[in-house]
PLY file of the C-alpha trace (Angstrom):
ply
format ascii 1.0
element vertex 91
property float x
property float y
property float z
element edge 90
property int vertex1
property int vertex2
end_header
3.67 39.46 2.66
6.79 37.98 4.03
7.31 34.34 3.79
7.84 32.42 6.55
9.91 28.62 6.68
7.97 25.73 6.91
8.53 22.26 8.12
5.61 20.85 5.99
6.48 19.32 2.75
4.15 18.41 0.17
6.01 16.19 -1.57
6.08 13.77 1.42
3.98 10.70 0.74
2.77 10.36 4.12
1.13 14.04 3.87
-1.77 15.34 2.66
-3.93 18.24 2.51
-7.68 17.92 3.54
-10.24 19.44 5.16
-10.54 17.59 8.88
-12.71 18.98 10.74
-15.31 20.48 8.14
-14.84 23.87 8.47
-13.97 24.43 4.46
-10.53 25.35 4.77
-7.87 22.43 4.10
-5.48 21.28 7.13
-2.56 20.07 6.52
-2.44 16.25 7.84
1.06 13.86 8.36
1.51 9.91 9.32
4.30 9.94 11.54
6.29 6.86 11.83
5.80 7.02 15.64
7.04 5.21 18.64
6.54 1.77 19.98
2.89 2.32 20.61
2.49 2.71 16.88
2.50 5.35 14.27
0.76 8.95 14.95
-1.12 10.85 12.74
-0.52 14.83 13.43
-3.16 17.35 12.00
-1.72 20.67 11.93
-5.29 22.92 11.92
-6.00 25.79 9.26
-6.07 28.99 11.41
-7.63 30.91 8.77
-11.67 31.28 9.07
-13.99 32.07 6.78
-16.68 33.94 8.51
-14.46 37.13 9.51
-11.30 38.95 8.49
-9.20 40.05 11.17
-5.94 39.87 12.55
-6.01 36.28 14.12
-3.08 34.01 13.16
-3.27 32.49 10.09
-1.61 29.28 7.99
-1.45 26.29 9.67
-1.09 25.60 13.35
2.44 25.19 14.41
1.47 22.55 17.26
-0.67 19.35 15.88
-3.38 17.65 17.46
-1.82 14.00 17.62
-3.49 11.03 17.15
-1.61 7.81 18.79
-1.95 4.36 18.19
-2.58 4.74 14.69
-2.31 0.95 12.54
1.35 0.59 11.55
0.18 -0.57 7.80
-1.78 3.02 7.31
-0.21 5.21 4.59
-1.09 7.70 2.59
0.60 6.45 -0.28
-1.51 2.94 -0.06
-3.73 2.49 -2.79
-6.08 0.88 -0.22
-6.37 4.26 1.74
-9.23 6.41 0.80
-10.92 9.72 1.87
-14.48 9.51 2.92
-17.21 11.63 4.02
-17.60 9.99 7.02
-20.02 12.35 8.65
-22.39 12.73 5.57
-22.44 16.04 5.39
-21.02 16.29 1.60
-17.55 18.56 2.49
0 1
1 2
2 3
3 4
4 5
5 6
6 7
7 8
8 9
9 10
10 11
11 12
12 13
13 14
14 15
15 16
16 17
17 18
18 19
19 20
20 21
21 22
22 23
23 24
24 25
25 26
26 27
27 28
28 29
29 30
30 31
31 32
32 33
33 34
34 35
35 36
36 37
37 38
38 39
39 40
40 41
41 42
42 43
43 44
44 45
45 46
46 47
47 48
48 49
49 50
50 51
51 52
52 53
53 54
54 55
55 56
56 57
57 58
58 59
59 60
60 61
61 62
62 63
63 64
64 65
65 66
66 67
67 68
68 69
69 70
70 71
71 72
72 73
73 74
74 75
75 76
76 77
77 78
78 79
79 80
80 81
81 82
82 83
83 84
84 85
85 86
86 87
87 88
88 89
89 90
């Protein structure tokens, strides 16, 4: 296995790891400060799968998916902020 650099850091308050989209792998989520339309939040995907073993890509996605307009007061590091299982489907 060779390791590869990574731009993710852990130990950044505004960054967590959590399973987005529900697939049972964890993605590796970030608040950006942003722009003047706000801050972003940037989900870098797990490329891994679970239902096969082959030779597809896999770690984290090196492009996010970015949501803009995010509220500027949002931080992970907020006691306020909380995960949920908005969906309902106990993941």
């Amino acid at each position: 296995m060779v390791p590869y650099p990574s731009n993710f850091r852990l130990s950044d308050p505004n960054s967590t790891l959590t399973d987005i989209d529900g697939d049972g792998l964890v993605d590796f989520v970030r608040i950006d400060d942003g722009d003047i339309t706000g801050k972003q939040i940037q989900i870098f995907g797990n490329n891994s799968r679970l239902d096969r073993n082959d030779t597809s890509p896999r770690g984290f996605a090196t492009v996010p998916k970015t949501l803009f307009s995010a509220p500027r007061a949002i931080s992970f590091s907020s006691p306020a902020v909380r995960m949920t299982d908005s969906g309902g489907s106990c993941l």
